[in-house]
N, C-alpha and C positions, 0 to 999 in steps of 0.2 A: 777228787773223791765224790762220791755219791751216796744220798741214805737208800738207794732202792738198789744196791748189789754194793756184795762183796768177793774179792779177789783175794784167798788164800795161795801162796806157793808151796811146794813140797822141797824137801831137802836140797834135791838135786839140781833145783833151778837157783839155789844161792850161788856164786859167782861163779855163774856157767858162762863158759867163754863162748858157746857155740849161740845161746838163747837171750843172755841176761838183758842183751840193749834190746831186743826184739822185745820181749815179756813187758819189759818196760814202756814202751812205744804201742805197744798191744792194751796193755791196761787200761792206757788215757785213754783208748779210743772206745774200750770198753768202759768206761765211767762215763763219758763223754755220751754214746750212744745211750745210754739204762737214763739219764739227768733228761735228755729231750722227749717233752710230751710229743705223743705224735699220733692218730687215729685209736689205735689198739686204746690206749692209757683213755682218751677223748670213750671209748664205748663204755667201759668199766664206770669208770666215773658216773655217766650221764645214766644205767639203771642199777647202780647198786652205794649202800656206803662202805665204803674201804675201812677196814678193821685192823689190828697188829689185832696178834695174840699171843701168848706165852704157856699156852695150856698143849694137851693134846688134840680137846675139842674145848665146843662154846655151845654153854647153852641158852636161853636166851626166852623169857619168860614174858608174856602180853600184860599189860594190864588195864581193864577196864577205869573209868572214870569214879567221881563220887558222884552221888545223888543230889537233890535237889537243896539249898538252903530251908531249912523251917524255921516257923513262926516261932517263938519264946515269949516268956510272959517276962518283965521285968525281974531282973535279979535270978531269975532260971539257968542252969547251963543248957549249953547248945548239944543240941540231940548228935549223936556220934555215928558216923558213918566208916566202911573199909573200903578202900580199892578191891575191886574186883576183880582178880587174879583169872586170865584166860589160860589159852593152851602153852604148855611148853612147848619150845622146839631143841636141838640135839643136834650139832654138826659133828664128825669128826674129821680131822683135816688129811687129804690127800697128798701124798708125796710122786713129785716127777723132777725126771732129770733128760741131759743131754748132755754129747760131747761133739764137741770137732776135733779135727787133728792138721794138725799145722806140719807137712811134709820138711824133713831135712833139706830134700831137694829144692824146696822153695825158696827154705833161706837159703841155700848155698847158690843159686840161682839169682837172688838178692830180689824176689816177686814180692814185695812189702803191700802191693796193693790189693795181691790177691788175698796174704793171710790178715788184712784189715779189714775185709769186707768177711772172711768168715766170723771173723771177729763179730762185728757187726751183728751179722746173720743169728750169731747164737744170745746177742740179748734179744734180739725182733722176734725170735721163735717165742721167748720166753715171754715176751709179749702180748705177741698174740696167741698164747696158750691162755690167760689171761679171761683175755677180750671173748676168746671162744667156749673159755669154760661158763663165765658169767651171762655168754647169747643163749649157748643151747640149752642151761638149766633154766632157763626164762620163756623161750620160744617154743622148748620142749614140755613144759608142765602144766596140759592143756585135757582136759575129760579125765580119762581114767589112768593115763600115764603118771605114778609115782616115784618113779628114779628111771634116769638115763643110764646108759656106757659114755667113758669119756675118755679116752687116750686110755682103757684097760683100768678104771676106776669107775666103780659102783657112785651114780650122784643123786642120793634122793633130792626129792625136786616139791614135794609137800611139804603141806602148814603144818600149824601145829594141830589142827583138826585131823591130819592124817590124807585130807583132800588136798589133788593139784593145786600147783597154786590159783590154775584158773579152774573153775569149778564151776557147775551149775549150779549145788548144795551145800555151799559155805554154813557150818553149824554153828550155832551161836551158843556158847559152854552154857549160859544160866537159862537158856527158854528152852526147855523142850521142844521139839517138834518143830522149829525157828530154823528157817535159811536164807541164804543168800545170793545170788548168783552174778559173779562179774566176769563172766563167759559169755559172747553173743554173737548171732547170728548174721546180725545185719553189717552191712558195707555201707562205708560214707556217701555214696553215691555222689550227685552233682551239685547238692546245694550242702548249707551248714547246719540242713536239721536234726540228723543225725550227730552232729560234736555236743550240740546243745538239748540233745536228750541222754548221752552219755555224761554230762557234765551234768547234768540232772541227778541221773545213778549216782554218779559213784558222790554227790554232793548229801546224799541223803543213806549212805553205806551208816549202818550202827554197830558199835561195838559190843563187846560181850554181855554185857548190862543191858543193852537195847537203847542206849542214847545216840542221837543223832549226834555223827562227829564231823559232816559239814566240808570237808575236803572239796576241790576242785583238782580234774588236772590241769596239767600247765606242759607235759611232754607228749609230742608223737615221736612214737617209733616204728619206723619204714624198715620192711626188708629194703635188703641191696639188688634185689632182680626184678624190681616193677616201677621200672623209670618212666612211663607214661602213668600210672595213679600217682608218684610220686612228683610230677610235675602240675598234674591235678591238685594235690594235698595243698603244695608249696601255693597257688591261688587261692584255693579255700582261705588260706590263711594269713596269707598278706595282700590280697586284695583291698584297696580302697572301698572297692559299692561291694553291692551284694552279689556272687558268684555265680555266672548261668542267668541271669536273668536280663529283662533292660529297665529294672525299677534306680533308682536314685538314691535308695534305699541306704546306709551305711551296711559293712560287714562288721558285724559284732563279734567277731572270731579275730580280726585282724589285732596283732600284736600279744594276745593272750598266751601263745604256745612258744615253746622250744622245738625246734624240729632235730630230731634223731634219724639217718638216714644209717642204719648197721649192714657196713655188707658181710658179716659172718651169718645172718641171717636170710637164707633163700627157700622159701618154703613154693610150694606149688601154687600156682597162680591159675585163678580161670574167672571166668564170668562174676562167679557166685565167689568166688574164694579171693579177697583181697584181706589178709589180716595184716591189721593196726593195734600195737599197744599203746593205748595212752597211760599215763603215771604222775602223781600228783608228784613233786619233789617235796612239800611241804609235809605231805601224809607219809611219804618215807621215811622223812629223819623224824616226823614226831611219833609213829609208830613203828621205829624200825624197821619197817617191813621187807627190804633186803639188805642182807650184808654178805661182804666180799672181804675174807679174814687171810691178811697174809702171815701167816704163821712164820715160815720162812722165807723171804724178798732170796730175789738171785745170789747163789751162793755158790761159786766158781771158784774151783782146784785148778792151779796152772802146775804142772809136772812134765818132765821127760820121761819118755817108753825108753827104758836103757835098754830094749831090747830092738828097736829101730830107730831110736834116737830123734823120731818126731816130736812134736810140742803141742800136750793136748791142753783144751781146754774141758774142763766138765762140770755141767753146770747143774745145779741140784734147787728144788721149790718147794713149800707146802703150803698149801691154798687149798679153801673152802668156799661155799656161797648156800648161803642158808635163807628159808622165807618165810621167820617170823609169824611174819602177818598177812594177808592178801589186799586189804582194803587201801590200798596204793596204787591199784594197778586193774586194769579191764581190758579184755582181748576182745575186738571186734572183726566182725570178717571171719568168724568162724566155719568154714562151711559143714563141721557136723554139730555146732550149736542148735538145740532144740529151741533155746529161750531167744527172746528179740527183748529190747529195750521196754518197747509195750506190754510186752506177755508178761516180762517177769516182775515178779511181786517180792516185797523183800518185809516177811513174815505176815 
């Protein structure tokens, strides 16, 4: 058995002489396949937190910090502060499904290895339905873009300010006139100065109150179709010396990062255009800032077509991915980024 799919039967498969041992022998291999982590499970993971939910949607509310301690005179009560209550945000969950069909003639044929690997096939779809819903609303919510298409599902892809999640003009609820931007322009190029003025940004990102909240990240994430910057990256960052140069110098980059290589991720590549998401992990779970809500985990009807007497499976999901917050995450390599690490000012 497995907690991330379940196998319902329908009537006709109780002590079906033509299916029962097959169904049975089908299952294990389907629990079996849903229990092993494998790339898809490895991408989700690494930029989102996995959520159960039991509602129809989730909402999911910011909240700024308190204020400073003050001074009191002896025997005084201490001056009283609120949490500072940011933007909502609002998912509601999408439902998708699949079927295969497991030919009479298969079994009668006694091809066990063909209908295991459909078997298979239809939890790896579910899988990487997954891995691919959680890239494109991330890879995709970049300028003015606010919701995608995704397998014939509307996926907004904004904060709770109503801006991409990557944005130029991130609004900060209590300052007027206050933004942010963790959109930019520039490519890593060949040394590490570039990691360490991003690390800069996003270390000095303020929350709705306007406190410094001090984050670093500690993720890069690589498309899957730029295998020469990505063997660049991999130096940058596990380099012993300094990268590009012939100083003696230590690499202050070395061991700090996770690297994420997503190949659901293939965006256009050129000169000017290498984009990298870096992502605090620490800034995500303590600001929430994405979540990936499995509403409904794999949930698979095994039945016979009494009208051809094949063995289907069909398999049914409801998943979400919502983004909170923005201050987790900075997209570099933009090439229609106006702001650069240096340009942008943040209020």
């Amino acid at each position: 058995m497995s907690d991330n799919v379940i196998i319902r039967r329908s009537e006709n498969l109780a002590n079906n002489a033509q299916w029962d041992e097959w169904a049975t022998l089908l299952d294990a291999v389907i629990y079996d396949s849903a229990a092993q982590q494998n790339n898809y499970d490895d991408i989700v993971k690494a930029i989102a937190i996995e959520k159960g939910s039991k509602r129809w949607g989730e909402k999911s509310i910011t909240m700024g910090g308190l204020g400073d301690f003050q001074a009191k005179a002896e025997g005084e009560a201490a001056a009283q502060d609120e949490y500072e209550q940011g933007y909502d945000k609002f998912v509601r969950h999408a439902s998708f499904g699949l079927e295969v069909m497991i030919s009479k003639e298969l079994r009668d044929d006694n091809q066990f290895d063909d209908a295991k690997q459909k078997a298979i096939n239809l939890v790896q779809a579910y899988k990487r339905t997954r891995a691919r819903l959680a890239t494109q609303a991330l890879t995709s919510a970049v300028g003015a873009t606010t919701s995608i298409s995704f397998n014939n599902a509307t996926i907004d892809v904004t904060t709770g300010d109503g801006k991409a999640l990557f944005n130029e003009e991130h609004n900060l609820k209590s300052i007027t006139g206050a933004t942010q931007s963790n959109l930019f322009s520039d490519v890593l190029g060949n040394t590490t100065a570039v990691l360490n003025k991003a690390s800069n940004k996003m270390r000095n990102f303020k929350d709705d109150k306007g406190n410094v909240l001090g984050f670093v990240p500690d993720t890069i994430i690589l498309p899957g179709n730029d295998p020469e910057y990505e063997d660049f990256v991999k130096r940058v960052i596990g380099s012993d010396g300094e990268v590009g140069t012939d100083k003696n110098d230590i690499n202050t980059q070395r061991g700090k990062w996770k690297f994420v290589v997503d190949p659901e991720w293939t965006p256009q590549i050129s000169a000017t255009s290498h984009p990298v998401i870096l992502l605090s992990s620490q800034a995500m779970k303590a600001l929430q800032g994405t979540k990936f809500y499995d509403r409904t985990k794999l949930d698979i009807l095994a039945r016979e077509d009494e009208h051809t007497r094949n063995l289907t499976y069909n398999g049914f999901a409801r998943m979400s991915i919502t983004f909170p917050n923005w201050r987790h995450v900075m997209y570099l390599g933009c090439a229609d980024a106006t702001m650069t690490l240096d340009t942008a000012t943040s209020y």
